[in-house]
C-alpha positions as CSV (number, residue, x, y, z in Angstrom):
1,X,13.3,26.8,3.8
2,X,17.2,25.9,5.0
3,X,20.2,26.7,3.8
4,X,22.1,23.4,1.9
5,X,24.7,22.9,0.0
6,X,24.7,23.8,-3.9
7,X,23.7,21.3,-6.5
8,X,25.9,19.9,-9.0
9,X,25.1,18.9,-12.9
10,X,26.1,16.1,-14.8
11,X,24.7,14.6,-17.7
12,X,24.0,10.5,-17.7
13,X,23.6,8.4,-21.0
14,X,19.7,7.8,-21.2
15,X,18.5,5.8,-24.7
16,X,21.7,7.5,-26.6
17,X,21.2,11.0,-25.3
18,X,22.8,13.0,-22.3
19,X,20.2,14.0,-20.1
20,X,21.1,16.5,-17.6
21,X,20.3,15.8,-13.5
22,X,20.9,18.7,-10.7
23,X,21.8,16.5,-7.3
24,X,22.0,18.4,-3.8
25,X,24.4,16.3,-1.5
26,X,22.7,15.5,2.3
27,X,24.6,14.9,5.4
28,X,22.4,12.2,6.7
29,X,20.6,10.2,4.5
30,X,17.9,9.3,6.7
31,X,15.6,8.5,3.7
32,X,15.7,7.1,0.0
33,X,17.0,9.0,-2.7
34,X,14.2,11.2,-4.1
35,X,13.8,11.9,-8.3
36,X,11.7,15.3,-9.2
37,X,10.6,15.4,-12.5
38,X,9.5,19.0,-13.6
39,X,6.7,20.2,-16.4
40,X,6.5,21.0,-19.7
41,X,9.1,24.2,-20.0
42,X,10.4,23.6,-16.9
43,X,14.1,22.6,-16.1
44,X,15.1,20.7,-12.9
45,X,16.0,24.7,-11.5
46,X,12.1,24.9,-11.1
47,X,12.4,22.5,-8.0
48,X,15.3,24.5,-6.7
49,X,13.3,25.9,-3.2
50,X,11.6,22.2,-2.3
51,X,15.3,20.2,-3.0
52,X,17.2,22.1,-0.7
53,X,14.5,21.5,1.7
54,X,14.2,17.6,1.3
55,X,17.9,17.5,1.0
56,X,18.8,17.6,4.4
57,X,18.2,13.9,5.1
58,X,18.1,12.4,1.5
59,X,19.9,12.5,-1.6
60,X,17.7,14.8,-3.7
61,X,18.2,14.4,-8.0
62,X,15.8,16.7,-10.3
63,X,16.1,16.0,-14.0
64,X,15.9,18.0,-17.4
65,X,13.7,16.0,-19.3
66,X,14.8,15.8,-23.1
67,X,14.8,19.0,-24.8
68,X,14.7,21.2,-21.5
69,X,18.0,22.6,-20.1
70,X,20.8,20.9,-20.0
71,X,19.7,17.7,-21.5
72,X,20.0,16.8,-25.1
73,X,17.4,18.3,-27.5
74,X,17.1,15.6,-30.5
75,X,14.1,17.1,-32.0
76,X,12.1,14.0,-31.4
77,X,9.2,14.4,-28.2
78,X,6.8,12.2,-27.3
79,X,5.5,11.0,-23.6
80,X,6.7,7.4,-24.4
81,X,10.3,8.9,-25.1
82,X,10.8,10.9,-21.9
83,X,9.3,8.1,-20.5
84,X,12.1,5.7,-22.0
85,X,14.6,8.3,-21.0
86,X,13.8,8.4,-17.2
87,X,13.1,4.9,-16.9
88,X,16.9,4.1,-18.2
89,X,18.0,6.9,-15.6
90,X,15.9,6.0,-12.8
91,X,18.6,2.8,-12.0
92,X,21.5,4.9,-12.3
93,X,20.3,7.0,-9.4
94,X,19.7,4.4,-7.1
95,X,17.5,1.8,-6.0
96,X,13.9,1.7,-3.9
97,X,13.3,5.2,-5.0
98,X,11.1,7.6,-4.5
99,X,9.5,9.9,-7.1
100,X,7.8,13.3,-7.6
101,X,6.3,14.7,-11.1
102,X,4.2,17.8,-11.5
103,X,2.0,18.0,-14.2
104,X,4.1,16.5,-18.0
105,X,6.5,15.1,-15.5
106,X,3.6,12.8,-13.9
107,X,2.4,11.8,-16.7
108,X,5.8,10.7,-17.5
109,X,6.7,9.0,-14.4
110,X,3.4,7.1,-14.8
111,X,4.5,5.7,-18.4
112,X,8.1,5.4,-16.9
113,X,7.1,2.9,-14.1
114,X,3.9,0.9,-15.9
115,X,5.7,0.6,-19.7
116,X,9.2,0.3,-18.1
117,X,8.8,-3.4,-16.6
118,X,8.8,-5.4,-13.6
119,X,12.1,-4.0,-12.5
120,X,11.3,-0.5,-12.8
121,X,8.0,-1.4,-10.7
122,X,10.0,-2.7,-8.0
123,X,12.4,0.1,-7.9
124,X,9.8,2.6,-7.0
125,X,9.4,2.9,-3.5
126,X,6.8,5.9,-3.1
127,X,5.3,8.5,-6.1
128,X,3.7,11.5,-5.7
129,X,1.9,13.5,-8.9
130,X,1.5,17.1,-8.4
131,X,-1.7,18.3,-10.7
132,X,-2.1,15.3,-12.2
133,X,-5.4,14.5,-14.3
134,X,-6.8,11.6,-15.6
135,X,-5.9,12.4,-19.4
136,X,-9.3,13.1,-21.0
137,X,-9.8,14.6,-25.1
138,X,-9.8,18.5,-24.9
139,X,-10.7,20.8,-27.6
140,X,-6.9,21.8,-29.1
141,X,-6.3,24.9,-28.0
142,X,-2.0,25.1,-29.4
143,X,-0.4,27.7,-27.3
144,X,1.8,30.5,-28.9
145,X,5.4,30.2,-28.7
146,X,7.1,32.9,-26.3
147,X,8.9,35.6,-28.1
148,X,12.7,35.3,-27.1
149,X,15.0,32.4,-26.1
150,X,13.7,29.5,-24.5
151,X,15.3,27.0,-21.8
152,X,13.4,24.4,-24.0
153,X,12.6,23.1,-27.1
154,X,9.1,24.5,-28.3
155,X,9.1,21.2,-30.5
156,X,8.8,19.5,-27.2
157,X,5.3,21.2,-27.1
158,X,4.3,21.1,-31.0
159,X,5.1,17.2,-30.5
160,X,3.4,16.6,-27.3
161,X,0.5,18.5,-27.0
162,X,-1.2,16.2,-29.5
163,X,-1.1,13.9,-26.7
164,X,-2.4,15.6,-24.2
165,X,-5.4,17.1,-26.4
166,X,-6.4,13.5,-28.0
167,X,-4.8,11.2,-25.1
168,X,-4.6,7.4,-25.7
169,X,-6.9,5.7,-24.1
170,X,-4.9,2.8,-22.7
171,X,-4.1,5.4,-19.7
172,X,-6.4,4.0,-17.2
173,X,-5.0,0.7,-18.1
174,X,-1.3,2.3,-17.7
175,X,-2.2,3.4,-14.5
176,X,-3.6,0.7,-12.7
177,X,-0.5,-0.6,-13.0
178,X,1.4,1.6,-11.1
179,X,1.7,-0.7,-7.6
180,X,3.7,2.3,-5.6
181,X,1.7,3.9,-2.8
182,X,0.9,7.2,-4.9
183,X,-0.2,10.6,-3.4
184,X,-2.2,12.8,-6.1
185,X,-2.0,16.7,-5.0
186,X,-4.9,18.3,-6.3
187,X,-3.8,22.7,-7.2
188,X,-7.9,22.8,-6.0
189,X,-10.4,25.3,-7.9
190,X,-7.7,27.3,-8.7
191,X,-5.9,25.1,-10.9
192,X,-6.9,24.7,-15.0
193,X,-7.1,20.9,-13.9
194,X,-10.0,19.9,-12.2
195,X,-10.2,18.6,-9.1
196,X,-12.6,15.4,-10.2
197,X,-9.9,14.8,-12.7
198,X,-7.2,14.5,-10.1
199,X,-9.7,12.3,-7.9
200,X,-10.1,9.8,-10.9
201,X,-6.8,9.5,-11.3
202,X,-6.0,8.7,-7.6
203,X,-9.1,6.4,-7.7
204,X,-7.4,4.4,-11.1
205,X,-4.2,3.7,-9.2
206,X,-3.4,0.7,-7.7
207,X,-2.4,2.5,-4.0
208,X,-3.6,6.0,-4.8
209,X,-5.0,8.9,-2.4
210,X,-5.6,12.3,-3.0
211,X,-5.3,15.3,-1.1
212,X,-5.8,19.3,-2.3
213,X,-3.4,22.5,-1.7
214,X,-5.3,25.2,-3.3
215,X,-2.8,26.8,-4.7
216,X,-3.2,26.6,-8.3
217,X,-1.6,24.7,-10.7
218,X,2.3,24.8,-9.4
219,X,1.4,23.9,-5.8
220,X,5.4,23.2,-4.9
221,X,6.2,26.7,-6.2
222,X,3.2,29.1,-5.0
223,X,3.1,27.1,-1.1
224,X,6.3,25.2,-0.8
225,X,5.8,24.7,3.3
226,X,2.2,22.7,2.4
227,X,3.7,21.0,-0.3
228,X,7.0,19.7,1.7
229,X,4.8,18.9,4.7
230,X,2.1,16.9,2.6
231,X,4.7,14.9,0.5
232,X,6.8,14.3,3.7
233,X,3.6,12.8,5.1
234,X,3.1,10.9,2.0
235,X,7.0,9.6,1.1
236,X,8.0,9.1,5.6
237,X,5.0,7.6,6.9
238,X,6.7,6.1,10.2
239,X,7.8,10.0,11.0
240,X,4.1,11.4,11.4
């Protein structure tokens, strides 16, 4: 991966609260601006490695959802809010963009374009979800919080994993409403999300296909090359 200019922070009003985006600056914006929106206990550092990369020839801006990093931590979580949240961000970035979310942040960008109205529909140009299932009911299983301090807030999981344990199930509804050509990247056998989940998902969508890096469940962090070259693929069509 190149060499790019550092990132800068700054923190845009989303719903009443500061949410906190990292932007890498390109010399030749050949391409859309591009929105990465990590995972549950991730901060908008995790995409770090693939930014610089896509930065050379479009504005890149990864986002701290609510309660991760730098962004505000109200103590209220729920997909729907950090849904609201990037869907008020989305047109302060720019318009006919593209969008990437791995695993929470997917299901988030999904709730962000289909509950956020015809204008957030037509803002999104392309969408990729990285490990992405279907939502299905799961036996709970509630994780155990890490000992030490934390670059989120745990009630971010407490509130949300209800969701994804018992999900509602208007989501096949939600997503057939997402009109942008999607790409879903399956983490293949490796991955704790199965591959015939990621399938159904890419079958529900309007303009979905489906490809597989097995590489486990964070495909942009354990083969960054096969994930920039699929979603280059995917978000520049006329350049392959």
């Amino acid at each position: 991966m190149s060499d790019t200019p550092r990132p800068t922070v700054r923190r845009y009003d989303a719903n009443g609260i500061a949410i906190a985006v990292r932007s890498w600056p390109t010399e030749q914006a050949d391409h859309p601006p591009l929105v990465l929106l990590p995972g549950t206990g991730a901060t908008a550092n995790d995409w770090d490695e693939i930014a610089a990369e896509l930065s050379r020839d479009r504005p890149v801006h990864a986002i701290d959802l609510r309660g991760h990093g730098a962004s505000d931590r109200p103590g209220r979580y729920s997909i729907a809010l950090l849904a609201g949240d990037v869907a008020a961000l989305l047109p302060q970035l720019g318009n006919r963009l593209d969008l990437i979310g791995h695993s929470l942040g997917g299901l988030v960008a999904v709730q962000a374009i289909a509950k956020g109205g015809s204008d957030a529909r037509a803002a999104m140009r392309r969408l990729v979800l990285e490990d992405v299932g279907v939502p299905r009911p799961h036996r709970p299983n509630p994780p155990t919080r890490p000992e030490g301090e934390l670059d989120f807030d745990w009630e971010v999981v407490r509130q949300v994993r209800p969701e994804i344990d018992d999900p509602d199930p208007s989501w096949p509804e939600l997503l057939a409403k997402v009109g942008a050509p999607t790409l879903a990247i399956s983490g293949g056998p490796s991955s704790f999300v199965p591959e015939a989940d990621v399938a159904a998902l890419a079958a529900a969508l309007t303009d979905g296909r489906m490809t597989t890096i097995d590489a486990g469940h964070l495909v942009h962090a354990t083969r960054p090359t096969e994930f920039v070259t699929a979603i280059r693929a995917h978000l520049d069509p006329t350049d392959t």
